[in-house]
VOGU-3710 file (C-alpha; in Angstrom, 3 decimals, decimal comma):
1> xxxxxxxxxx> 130,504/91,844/127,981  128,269/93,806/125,832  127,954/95,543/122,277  127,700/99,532/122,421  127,252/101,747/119,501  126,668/105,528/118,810  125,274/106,557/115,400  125,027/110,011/115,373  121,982/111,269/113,108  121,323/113,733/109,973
11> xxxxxxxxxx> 121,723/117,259/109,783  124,594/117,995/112,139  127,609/118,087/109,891  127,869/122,000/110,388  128,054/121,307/114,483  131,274/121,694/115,862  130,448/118,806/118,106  127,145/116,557/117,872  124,606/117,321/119,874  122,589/114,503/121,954
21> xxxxxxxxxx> 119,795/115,331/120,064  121,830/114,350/116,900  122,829/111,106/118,504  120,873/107,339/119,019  122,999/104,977/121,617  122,514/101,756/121,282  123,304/99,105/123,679  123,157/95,085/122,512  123,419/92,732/125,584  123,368/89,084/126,252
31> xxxxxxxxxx> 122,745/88,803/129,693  121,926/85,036/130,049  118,694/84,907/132,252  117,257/81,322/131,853  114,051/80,260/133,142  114,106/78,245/136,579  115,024/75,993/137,672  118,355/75,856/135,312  118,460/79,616/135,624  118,978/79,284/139,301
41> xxxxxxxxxx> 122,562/77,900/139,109  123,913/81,091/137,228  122,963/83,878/140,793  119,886/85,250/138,502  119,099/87,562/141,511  122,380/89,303/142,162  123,374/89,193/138,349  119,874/91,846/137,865  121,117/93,859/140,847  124,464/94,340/138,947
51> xxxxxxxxxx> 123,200/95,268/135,729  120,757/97,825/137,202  123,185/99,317/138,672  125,670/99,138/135,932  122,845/100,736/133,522  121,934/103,508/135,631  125,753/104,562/136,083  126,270/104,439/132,235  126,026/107,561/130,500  122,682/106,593/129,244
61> xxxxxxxxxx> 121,334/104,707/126,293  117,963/105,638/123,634  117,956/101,852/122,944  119,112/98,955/125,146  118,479/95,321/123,778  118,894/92,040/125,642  119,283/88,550/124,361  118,677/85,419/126,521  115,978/87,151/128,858  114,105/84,260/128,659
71> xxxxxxxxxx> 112,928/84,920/132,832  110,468/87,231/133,152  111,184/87,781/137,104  114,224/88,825/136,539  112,813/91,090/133,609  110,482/92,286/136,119  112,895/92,969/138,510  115,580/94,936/136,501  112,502/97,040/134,806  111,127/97,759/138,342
81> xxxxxxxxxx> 114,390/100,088/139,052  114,491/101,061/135,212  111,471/101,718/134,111  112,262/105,460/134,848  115,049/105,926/132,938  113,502/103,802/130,142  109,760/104,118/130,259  109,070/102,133/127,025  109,586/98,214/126,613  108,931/95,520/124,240
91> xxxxxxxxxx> 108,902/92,475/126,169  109,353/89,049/124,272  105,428/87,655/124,091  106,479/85,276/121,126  106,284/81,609/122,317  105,762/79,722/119,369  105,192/75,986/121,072  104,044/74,816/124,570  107,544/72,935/125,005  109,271/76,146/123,985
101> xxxxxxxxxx> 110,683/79,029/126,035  110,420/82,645/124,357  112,865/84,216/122,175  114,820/86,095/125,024  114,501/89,282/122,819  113,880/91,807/125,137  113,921/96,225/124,589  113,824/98,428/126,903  113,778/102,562/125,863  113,798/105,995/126,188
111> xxxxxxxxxx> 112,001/106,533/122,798  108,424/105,588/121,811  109,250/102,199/120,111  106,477/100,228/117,606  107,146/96,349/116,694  106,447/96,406/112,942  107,432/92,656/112,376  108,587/89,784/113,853  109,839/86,422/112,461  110,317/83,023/114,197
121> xxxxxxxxxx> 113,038/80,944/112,467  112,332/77,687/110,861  115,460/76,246/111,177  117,461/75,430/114,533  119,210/72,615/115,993  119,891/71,218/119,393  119,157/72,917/122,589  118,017/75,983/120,410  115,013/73,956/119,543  113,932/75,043/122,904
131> xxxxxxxxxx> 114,090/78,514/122,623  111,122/80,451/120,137  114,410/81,941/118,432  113,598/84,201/115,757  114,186/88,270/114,761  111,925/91,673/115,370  112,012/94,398/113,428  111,111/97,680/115,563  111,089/101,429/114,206  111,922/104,596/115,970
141> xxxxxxxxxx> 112,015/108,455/115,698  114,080/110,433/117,214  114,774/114,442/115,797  112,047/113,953/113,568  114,305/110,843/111,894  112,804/107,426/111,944  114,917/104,130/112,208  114,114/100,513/111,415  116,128/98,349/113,637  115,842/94,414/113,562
151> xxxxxxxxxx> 116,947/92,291/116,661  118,039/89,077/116,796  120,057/86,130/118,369  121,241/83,431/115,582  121,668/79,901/116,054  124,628/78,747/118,374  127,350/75,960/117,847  127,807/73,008/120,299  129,860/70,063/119,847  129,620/70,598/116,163
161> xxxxxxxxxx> 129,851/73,765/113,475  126,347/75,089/112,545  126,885/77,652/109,753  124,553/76,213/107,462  121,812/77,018/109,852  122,723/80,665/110,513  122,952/80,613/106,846  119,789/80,266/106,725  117,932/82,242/109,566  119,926/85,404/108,102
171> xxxxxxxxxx> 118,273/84,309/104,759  114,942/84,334/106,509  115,850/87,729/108,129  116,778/89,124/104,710  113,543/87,884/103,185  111,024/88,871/105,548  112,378/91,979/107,127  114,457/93,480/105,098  113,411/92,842/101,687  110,121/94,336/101,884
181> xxxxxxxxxx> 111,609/97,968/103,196  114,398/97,951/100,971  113,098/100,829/98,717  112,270/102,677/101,949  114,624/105,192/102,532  114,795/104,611/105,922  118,464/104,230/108,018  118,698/100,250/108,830  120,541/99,015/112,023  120,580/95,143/113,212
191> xxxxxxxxxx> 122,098/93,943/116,122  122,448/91,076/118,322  123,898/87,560/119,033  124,976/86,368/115,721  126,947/83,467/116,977  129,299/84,719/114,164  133,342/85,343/114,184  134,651/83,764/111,599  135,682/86,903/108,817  134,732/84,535/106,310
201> xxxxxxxxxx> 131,387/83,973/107,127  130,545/87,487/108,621  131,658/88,659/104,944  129,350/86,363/103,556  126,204/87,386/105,591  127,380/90,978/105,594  126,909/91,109/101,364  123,708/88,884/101,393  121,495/91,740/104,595  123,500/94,397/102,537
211> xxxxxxxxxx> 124,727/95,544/105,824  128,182/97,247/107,048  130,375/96,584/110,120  132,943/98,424/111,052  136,191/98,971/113,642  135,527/98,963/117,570  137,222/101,971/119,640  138,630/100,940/122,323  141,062/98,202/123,521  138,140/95,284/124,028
221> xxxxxxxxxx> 137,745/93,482/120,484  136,026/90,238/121,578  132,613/90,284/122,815  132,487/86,693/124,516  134,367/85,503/127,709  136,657/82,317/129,357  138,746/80,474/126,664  138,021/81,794/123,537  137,957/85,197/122,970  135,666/85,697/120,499
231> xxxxxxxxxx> 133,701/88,852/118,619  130,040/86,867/118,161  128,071/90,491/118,479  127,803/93,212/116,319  125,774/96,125/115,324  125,575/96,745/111,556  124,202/99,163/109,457  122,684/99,206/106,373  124,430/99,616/103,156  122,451/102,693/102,175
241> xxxxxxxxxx> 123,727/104,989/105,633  123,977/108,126/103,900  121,768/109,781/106,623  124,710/108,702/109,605  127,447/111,304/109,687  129,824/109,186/111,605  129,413/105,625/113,149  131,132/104,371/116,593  131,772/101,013/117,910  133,084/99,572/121,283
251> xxxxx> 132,814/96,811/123,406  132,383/97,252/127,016  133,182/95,013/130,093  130,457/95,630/132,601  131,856/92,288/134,616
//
């Protein structure tokens, strides 16, 4: 289950219709590739086939980013039949420990993208200790309009609540990425895992990044599977989105 979003650019509002050109798609997707040998009980192998193929039926994306692909075989392997379709890629080099995986954030893109910043969180409990969890802010031009657009995947719960902790790595985000571009005026977009569905507590980190959700189209509003239908990933947009003429949200179930 993924995250899909279409924010259509400047300077088309006297287009009857928006032109690709006018558009950046953006596709946020956790697709749960763990390092071996835990990785192997999850079919790693015919999971990549799948989303290859899924990807290159789509109608096509500027910007896809993946959380959890921590294996870089099986990052290997999907970019091997992508790489033509999305001939730039950020791939996530960011191990901050020699007991620690990487951060999973991988990007994959049609566009010429440039890493400006990355940040590796301070805070993190349990089995997220052994992941080099953190955020990356990336920028990006397309029609001559350039976008800053920070990735992450937040802290996740377990057998108890850990709010306080997200609290904080979205505090970290805000401080170190955000904060120093603010008087930019530059469209903002951050996606990801946020390990958030509460309304409560999206409100609260919604008015502290000075971002915006919005509705989903479609029928789909939960982006997690199995019991508990949750919506835990979003892509948000910054306060200041004068420059977006309109703004569209779905979920999609490539399962």
């Amino acid at each position: 289950v993924n995250h899909h979003n279409t924010v259509p650019e400047p300077d088309a509002a006297t287009q009857p219709s928006i032109p690709e050109d006018n558009q950046l798609k953006i596709l946020s997707w956790n697709i749960k590739m763990f390092p071996a040998p835990y990785g192997w009980l999850f079919k790693p192998y015919k999971r990549a086939a799948n989303i290859v193929q899924v990807l290159k039926e789509s109608d096509g994306y500027d910007i896809i980013f993946f959380q959890e692909a921590f294996s870089g075989s099986i990052r290997r392997k999907i970019y091997a039949k992508l790489q033509n379709i999305y001939p730039h890629e950020v791939e996530p080099d960011d191990q901050t420990a020699f007991y620690k995986i990487n951060s999973g954030l991988w990007v994959i893109s049609r566009l010429p993208i440039t890493l400006k910043n990355h940040i590796s969180f301070t805070q993190f409990r349990e089995s997220d200790k052994l992941a080099s969890k953190g955020a990356k802010l990336f920028s990006v031009k397309k029609d001559k309009q350039e976008f800053h657009l920070i990735h992450t995947h937040m802290q996740a719960d377990y057998a108890t609540r850990n709010s306080d902790v997200r609290t904080l790595q979205y505090t970290e985000i805000y401080n170190q990425l955000i904060l120093p571009h603010e008087k930019e005026v530059i469209p903002l977009i951050l996606c990801g895992d946020l390990n958030i569905s509460e309304s409560g507590k999206l409100k609260k980190m919604l008015e502290k990044l000075k971002l915006q959700n919005g509705p989903l189209m479609g029928t789909l509003k939960h982006s997690t599977i199995g019991r508990s239908k949750e919506l835990m990933d979003y892509i948000l947009i910054g306060e200041n989105h004068s420059k977006f003429i309109s703004i569209k949200r779905r979920v999609i179930d490539f399962s």
